[in-house]
N, C-alpha and C positions, 0 to 999 in steps of 0.2 A: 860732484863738487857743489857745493851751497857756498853764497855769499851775499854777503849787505853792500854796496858801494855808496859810497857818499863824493859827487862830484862836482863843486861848487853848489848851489841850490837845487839839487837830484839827486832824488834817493831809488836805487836801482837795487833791488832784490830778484836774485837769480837762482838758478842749478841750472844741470844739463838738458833741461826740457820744459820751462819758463820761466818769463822776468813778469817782474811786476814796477811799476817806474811811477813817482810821484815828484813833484816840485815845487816849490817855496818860488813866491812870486812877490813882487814889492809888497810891505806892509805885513810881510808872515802868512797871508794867504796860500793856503796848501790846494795843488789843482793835483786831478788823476790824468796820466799822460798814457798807459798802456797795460794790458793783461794780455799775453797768449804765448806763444814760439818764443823761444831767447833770443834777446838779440847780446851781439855786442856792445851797445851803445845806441842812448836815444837823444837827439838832440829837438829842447822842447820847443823851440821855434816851430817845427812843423807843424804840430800837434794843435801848438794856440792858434797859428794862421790859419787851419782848417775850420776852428768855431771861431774865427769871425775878429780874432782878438789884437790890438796892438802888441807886438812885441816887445817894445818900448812904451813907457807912459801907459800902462797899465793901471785901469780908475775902477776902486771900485764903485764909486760914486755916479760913475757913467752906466751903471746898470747892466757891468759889462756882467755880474754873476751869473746872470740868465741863459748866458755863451759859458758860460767856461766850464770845463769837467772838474769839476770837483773831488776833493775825498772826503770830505764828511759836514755837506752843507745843512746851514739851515734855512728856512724860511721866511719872508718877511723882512729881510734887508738888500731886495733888487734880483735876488733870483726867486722866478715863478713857481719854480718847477716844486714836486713833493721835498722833501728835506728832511735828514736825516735825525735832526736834532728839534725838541721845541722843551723851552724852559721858562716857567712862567715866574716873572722878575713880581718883587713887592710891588711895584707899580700898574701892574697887571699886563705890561706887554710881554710879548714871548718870543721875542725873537732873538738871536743869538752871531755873534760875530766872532766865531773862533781866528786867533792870530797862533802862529809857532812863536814857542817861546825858546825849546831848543829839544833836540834829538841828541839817540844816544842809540849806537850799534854796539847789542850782548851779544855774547857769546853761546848763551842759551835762552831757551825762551821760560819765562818766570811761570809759575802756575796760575791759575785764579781763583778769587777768593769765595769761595762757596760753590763753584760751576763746576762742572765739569768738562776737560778741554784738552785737547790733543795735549801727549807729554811734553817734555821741552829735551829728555834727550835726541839729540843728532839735528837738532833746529837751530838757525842763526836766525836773532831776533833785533826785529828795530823799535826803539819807544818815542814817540815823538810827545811834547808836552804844549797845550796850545791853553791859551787864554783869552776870556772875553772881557775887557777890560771894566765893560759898564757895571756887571753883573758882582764880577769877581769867581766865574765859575772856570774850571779848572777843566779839560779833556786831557786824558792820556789817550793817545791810540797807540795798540799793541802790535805787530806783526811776526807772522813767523813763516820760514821757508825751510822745507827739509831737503835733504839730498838726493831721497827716494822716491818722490813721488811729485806730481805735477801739478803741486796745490799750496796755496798763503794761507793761513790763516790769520782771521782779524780780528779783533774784539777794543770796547770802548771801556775805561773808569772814567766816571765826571766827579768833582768835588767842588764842594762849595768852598770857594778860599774866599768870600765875601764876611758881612755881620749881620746879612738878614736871611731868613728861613727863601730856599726857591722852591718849586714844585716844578720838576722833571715829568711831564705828558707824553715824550716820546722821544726814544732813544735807540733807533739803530744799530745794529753789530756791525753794519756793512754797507757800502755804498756803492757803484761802481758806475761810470758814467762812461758810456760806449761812443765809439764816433757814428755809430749809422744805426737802421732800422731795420737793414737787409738778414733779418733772424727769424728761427718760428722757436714757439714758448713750449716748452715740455712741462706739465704738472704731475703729480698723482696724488688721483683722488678716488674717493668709494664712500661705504659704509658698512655697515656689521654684514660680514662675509662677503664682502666687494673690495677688501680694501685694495690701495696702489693700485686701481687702474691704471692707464698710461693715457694721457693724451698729449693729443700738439697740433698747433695751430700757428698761421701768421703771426706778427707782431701786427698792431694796427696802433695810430695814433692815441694817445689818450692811457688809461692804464690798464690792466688783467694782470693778471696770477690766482694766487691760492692763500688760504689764509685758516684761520680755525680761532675762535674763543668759546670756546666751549672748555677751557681749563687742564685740556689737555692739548696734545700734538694730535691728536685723534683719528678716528675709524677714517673721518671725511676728507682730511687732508696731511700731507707729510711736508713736513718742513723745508722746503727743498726745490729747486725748478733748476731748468736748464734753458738755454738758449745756442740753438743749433743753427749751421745755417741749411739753405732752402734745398741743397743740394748731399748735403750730410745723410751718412746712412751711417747702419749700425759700426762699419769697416773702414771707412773714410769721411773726409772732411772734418769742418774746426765745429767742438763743442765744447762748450764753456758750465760747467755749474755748480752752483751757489747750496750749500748746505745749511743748516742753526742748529748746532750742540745746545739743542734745548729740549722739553719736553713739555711746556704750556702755549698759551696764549701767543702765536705768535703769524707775522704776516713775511709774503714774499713775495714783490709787485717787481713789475717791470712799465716802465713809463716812456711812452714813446714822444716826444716834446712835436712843436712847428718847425724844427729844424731838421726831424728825422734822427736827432739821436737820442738812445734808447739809456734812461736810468735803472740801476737795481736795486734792491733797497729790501733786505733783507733784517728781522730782529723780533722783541718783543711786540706781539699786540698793543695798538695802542689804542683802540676802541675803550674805552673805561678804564682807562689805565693813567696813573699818578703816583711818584713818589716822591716823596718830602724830603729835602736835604738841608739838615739845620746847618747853619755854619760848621766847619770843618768835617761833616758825614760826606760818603762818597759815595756812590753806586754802579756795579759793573755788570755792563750789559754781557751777556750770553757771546761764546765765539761763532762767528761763523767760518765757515770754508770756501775758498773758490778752487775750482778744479777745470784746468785747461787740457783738451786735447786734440791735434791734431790725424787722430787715427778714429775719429766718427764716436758714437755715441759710446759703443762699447768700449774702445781707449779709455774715453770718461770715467764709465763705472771701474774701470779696473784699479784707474788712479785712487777712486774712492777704499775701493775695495783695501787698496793695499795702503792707504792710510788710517784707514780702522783698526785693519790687522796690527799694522808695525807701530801706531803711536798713538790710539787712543784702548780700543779692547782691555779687559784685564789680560794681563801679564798672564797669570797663571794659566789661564785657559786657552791663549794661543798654540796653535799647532800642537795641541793635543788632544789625543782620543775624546770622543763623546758616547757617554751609555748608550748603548739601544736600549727603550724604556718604552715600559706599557704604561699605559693612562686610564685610571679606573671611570674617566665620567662617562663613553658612551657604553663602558660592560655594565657600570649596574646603576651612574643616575645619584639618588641617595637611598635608594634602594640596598641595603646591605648592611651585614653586620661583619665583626671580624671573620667568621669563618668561612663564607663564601671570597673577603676578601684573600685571603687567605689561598682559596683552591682557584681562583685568578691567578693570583700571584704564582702558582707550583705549574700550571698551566703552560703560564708564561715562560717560567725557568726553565720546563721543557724542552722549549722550543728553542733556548738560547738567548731569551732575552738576560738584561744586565740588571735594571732597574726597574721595578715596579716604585707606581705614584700615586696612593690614595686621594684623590683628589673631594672636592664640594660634599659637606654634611657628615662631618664625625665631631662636629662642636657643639655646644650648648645642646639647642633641642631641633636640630638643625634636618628636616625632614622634608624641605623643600626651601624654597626663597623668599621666605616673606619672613623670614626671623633668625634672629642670633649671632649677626655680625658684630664682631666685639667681644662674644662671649667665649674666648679663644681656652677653652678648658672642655676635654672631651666628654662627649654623651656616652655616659656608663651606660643606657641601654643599647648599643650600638656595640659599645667596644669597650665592654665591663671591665676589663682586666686592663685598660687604659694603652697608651700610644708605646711603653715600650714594651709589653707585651707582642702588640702587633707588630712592631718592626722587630722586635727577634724571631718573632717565628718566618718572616717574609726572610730575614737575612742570612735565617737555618738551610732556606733552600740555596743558598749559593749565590743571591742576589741581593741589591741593595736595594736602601727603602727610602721612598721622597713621599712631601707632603704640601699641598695646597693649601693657601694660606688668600685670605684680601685686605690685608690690615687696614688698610685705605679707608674704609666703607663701617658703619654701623648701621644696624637696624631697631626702627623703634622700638619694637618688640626685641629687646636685648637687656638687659641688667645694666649692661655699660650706658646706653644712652640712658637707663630711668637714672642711674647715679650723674651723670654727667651730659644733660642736656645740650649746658652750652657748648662742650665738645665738637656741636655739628657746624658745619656753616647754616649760619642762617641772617636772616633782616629783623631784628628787635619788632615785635607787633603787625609781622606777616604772617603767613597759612605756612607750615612746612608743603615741600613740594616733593614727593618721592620718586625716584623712578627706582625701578628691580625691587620695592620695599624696603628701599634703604636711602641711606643719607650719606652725606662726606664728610668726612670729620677734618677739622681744622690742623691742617699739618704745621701752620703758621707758630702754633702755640709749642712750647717745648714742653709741658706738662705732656699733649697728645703725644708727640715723638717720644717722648722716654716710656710711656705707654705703649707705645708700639714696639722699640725696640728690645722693652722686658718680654711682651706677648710673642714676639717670634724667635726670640733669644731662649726662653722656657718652652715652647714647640719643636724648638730642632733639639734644644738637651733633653728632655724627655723622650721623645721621638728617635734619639740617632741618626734623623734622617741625615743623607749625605747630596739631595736633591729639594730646592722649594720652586713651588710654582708660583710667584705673585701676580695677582690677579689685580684690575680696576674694573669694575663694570658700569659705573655711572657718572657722567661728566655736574658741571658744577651748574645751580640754581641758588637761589636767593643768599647770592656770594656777599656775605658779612660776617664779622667774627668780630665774638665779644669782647679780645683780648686786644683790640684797637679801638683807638679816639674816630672821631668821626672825620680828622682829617687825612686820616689814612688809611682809609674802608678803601681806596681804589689799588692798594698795595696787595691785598688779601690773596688775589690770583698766585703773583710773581712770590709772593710769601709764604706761600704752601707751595712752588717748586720747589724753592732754596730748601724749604723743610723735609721736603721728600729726597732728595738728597742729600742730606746731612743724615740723616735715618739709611740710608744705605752704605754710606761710608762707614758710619760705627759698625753695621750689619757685615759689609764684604771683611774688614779688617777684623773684626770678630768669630769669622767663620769661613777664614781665606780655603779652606778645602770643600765647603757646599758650593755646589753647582746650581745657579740661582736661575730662572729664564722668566721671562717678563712674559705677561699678558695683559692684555685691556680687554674686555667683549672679545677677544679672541687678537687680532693685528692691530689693535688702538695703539696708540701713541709706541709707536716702535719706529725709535728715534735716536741719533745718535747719543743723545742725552742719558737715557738709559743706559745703553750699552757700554757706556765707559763704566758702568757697576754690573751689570750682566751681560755673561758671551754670548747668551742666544734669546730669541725671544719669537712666544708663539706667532706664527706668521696668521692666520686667520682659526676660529670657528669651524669655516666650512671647509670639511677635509677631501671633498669632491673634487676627483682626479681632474677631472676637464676644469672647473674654477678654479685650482692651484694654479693651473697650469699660468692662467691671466696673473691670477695674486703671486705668484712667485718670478714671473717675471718681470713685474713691475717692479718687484722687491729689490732683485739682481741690480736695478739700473744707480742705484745708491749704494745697496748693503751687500754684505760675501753670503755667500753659502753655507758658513760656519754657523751665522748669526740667527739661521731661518729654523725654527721647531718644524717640523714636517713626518706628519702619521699616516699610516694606512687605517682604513676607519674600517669598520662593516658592512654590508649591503643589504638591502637598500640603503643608500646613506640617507644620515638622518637629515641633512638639510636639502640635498637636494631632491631626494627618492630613487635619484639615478642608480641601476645597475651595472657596474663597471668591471672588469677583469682584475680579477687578483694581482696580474703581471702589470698591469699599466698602473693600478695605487702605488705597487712598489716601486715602477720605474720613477712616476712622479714625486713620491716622498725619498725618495734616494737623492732629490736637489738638495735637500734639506739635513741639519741634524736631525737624525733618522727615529724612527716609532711607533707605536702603535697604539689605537686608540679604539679596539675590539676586546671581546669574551673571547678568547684563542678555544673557551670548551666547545665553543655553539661554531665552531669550523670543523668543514669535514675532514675525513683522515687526509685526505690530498692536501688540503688545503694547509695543515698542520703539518705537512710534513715538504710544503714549499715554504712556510714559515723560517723552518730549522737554512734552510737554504740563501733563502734570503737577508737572513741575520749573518751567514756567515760570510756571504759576498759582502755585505754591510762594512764590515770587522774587516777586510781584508784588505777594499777600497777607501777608507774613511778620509785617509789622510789628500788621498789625489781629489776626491767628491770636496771635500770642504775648503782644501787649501790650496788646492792646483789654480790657473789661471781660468777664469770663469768667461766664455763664450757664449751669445744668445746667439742662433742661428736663424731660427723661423719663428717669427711672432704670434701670439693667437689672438692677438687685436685686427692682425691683417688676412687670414685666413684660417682654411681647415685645419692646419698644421701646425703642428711649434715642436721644436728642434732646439737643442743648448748641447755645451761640452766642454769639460774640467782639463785643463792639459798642464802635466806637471810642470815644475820650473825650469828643469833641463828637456822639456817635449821630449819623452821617451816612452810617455804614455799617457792615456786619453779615457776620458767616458761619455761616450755618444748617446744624447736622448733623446729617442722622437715617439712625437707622441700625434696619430692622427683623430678627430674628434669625431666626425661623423664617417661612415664608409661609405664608399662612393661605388658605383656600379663599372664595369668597364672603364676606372679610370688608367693610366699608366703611372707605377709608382715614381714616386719622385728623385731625384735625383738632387743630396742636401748636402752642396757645400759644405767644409769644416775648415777651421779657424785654428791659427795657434802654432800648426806641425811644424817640423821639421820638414823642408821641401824636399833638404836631403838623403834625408829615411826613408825606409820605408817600414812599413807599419802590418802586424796581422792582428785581424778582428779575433779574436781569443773564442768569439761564440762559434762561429763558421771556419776558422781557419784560414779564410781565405787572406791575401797580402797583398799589399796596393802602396805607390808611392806613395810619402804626403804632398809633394805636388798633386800628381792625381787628387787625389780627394780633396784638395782645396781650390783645385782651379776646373775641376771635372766635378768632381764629389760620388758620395756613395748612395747607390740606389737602396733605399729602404723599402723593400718588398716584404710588407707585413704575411705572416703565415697563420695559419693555410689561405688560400683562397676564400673571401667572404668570410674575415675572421672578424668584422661590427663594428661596430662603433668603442669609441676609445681603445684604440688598437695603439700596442708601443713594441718599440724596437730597444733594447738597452745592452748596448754593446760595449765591452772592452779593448782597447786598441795598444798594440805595445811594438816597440822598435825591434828589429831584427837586423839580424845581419845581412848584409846583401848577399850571402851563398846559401 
């Protein structure tokens, strides 16, 4: 069940497993009364008595804003605290006094304009319309509640209904103001080949979170926090957390005030951020998401999980198969021409794989990275006979053929930047600034977008590819574009989102059968933002069993399983040097949409011929690995160990990971809880045979006793578990 109530001045948004509760207070003043467990009914007396508030005779002129929970405050008219909203008036103040003008409960929830944003079927939506009278600025706030999943989502439109030009400095997707302080903060953060680590820590007075301007959602930080409380584990207790369907600039603080309760305030970056709204323009902030659970951290993610899956993911690529695909960068580098590529690719088919993916250096004169980005037309000495030559002979063997692409990025040494200079971002009478030897090209500009979308529009038709890889490798520096007045250089950022999304809209809907997967530096900006145009996206760079292990389950506490690119690489791996077991890359990249990122020639015959094995457990398992209900069991932030497991929707079956990092001398193996079962099945492990209830294994667990004796470091168990009949 989903539903809107509207009961005299309370607006109560529900399903079977949260309300969300807001209220109109004398004057049109909108206050937040509640986020978690559904109730039946909330009466706001309590709520305002607890901060401090009359019930009656309610001022806001008494500075009572400072108290009150708000839903989408601003700053600068009696409340202290950070604010959600600043709009700088012809007069040069910037403060803002939103009133309700009037609400209105849909039916469905509307889309948005340029964003990208959970769909609107199976959603009941409420629109509230509030105005500032001095200004004449206009707030829509949007809300949406689904039936399935245990999440609002919110987002803001402002319009100018005044006669003089405002400048918008800062605009929130989301607000949420807690009664207490009794919470610790979940972030993820890293950097190239670090990404989504996991941390958490108290709340303390005053602010923290996680934030990123650096032009994308990036390596450093993810769009995204939580708030647990002190006593919350992966299995119980209340977790709350806040998402941004975005992919740039953007912040997610939590504010602990002198009262001890805690604000959230999620949305676009507003560090060097301004947009200009002439009389009647409008501008809509990015959606955020709030996700409640009562069932500990992992509840949380599942909620996530299966709100990606059911209302935001593309359609097509839900709950269906994903290629197992090899990945040419760490077999040959740009080291190669077609015909080596070529006896990879037959290699590959050997083995079973589905997809090969020519990835970096078959363009311009592309033989390393200091050139040719932009120059999207292939190096006849590389691959003389051109891209669909090489994809029909790759597609002769029985396999499909994808292809790497960075639209995003030019380099100076390219044809495209000597024709098209101002193309880049840059500062009128600055130094260019390079990183990777290259530059960002202004996605702001629709000349660049229709450039981009002819360049990878003529790569896939030439090509046939039925697979791209979009890459970013360089965040932004001397952010200015030619194609703006000087009082709108602060728009530039949010400007080249919107454009990088409108470039992918025409792309998915032009080529609804390629399989698109996102990469930055490897897991940059892999963000919900994207993923409403691509199902999967590279989860890191570094394919080293033991560091997935961190980066993918940082990943998990947001994103599904479906979403994660995930390869077995070669050894010594290239970024770590680490030697690792064949059987533990495969158990670890089985979290993952599955792959490979080896020469399959340069493996031994064994080795190729646990390949063919591993592809076809691959094939066999896909649907339960990707789609099943997703369980972390043992952390590798907190120990030698890490443990997760996939359990279908009717628990009938199961796939158990453990994976131990270091071996240990005389230690005793462990005994690893599992999550999910049926209590009242029971269950046999498919590898060993042996049968165990799912009670047992969930309130006993199963002993993973790695084989043989002193079998090393990164040692893994990957087991299949399936229902049985009790005879």
């Amino acid at each position: 069940m989903v539903e809107i109530l509207r009961e005299g001045n309370v607006f109560h948004l529900r399903n079977d497993q949260i309300s969300y509760v807001l209220c109109e207070l004398e004057g049109g003043v909108l206050a937040h009364l509640y986020a978690g467990p559904r109730l039946s009914k909330l009466d706001p007396v309590n709520r305002l008595r607890h901060a401090g508030l009359p019930v009656d005779g309610f001022s806001v002129q008494e500075c009572a804003l400072d108290k009150l929970p708000q839903e989408y405050p601003s700053f600068g008219l009696g409340d202290m605290r950070e604010g959600a909203l600043t709009v700088e008036a012809p007069d040069g103040s910037c403060a803002v006094d939103l009133r309700l003008v009037s609400a209105e409960i849909l039916q469905q929830k509307p889309a948005l304009e340029g964003l990208p944003a959970t769909r609107g079927e199976g959603a009941a939506a409420l629109k509230l319309k509030l105005r500032d009278a001095h200004t004449g600025l206009e707030a829509e706030l949007n809300y949406a509640i689904y039936g399935d999943c245990p999440v609002v989502a919110r987002s803001a439109r402002l319009t100018n209904g005044g006669d003089a030009p405002l400048s918008v400095t800062r605009a929130m997707s989301l607000c949420l103001d807690m009664a207490d302080d009794n919470w610790e903060l979940i972030t993820l953060t890293g950097s190239w080949a670090r990404e989504r680590h996991l941390h958490r820590r108290p709340l303390v007075q005053g602010h923290q979170g996680v934030a990123s301007q650096r032009g994308a959602s990036s390596l450093q930080a993810s769009p995204f926090m939580a708030l647990v409380r002190r006593d919350t584990t992966e299995a119980a207790g209340e977790a709350l957390g806040v998402a941004l369907i975005y992919s740039g600039n953007f912040v997610a603080t939590a504010e602990v005030d002198h009262y001890g309760a805690t604000r959230l305030l999620t949305g676009i970056n507003d560090n060097d951020f301004a947009w200009r709204l002439e009389p009647g323009e409008s501008f809509q902030t990015p959606e955020a998401v709030v996700c409640y659970s009562a069932e500990g951290i992992g509840g949380m993610s599942r909620g996530f999980h299966r709100l990606w899956e059911n209302h935001l993911l593309p359609k097509k690529w839900v709950g269906k198969p994903r290629p197992v695909l090899l990945n040419s960068w760490e077999a040959a580098y740009f080291d190669f021409d077609a015909d080596k590529l070529v006896a990879i690719a037959k290699a590959a088919a050997d083995a079973g794989v589905e997809l090969f993916v020519m990835d970096d250096g078959w363009f311009g004169h592309r033989d390393d990275d200091t050139t040719s980005l932009g120059d999207w037309y292939v190096d006849k000495k590389k691959l003389p006979d051109g891209l669909k030559s090489l994809g029909d002979r790759v597609r002769a063997l029985g396999i499909e053929f994808g292809i790497w692409m960075e639209p995003e990025m030019v380099s100076p040494d390219s044809d495209l930047y000597r024709a098209h200079p101002d193309w880049a971002l840059h500062i009128e009478g600055r130094d260019y600034i390079t990183s990777r030897h290259q530059l960002t090209l202004d996605l702001g500009r629709q000349d660049v977008q229709d450039f981009i979308v002819d360049a990878v529009t003529t790569t896939l038709k030439d090509s046939g590819a039925s697979y791209l890889k979009w890459d970013m490798n360089r965040h932004f520096s001397n952010i200015g574009s030619s194609a703006l007045p000087a009082n709108r250089q602060k728009e530039v950022p949010h400007r080249y989102i919107l454009g990088l999304y409108a470039v992918m809209e025409r792309l998915v809907k032009a080529f609804p059968d390629v399989l698109f997967e996102g990469c930055s530096s490897g897991g940059g900006r892999f963000d919900a933002g994207l993923l409403y145009y691509v199902p999967q996206y590279w989860c890191s760079d570094n394919t080293d069993a033991l560091c997935r292990c961190q980066i993918q389950y940082g990943t998990t506490l947001v994103f599904p399983a479906s979403t994660m690119g995930s390869h077995v690489s070669a050894v010594p791996n290239h970024q770590t040097g680490r030697v690792t077991p064949l059987e533990s890359r495969f158990a670890v990249a089985m979290g993952g949409a599955f792959g490979y990122e080896l020469d399959p020639r340069k493996l031994s015959d064994e080795d190729r011929k646990q390949l063919r094995g591993q592809i076809d457990y691959a094939a066999r398992t896909q649907e339960l690995r990707l789609y099943g209900d997703f369980y972390r069991l043992l952390s590798p932030f907190e120990g030698n160990d890490t443990a997760w497991m996939s359990v279908s929707k009717d628990r009938s079956e199961a796939i158990f990971t453990f994976v131990r990092a270091l071996a240990q001398p005389n230690a005793m193996p462990p005994l690893v809880r599992m999550r999910g079962l049926d209590p009242a099945k029971r269950y046999r492990v498919e590898e060993t045979g042996e049968v165990y209830g799912g009670d047992e294994l969930m309130q006993v667990g199963l002993c993973c006793r790695l084989h043989p004796f002193g079998s090393g470091d990164a040692a893994s168990l990957l087991y299949t578990l399936k229902a049985v009949d009790e005879a």
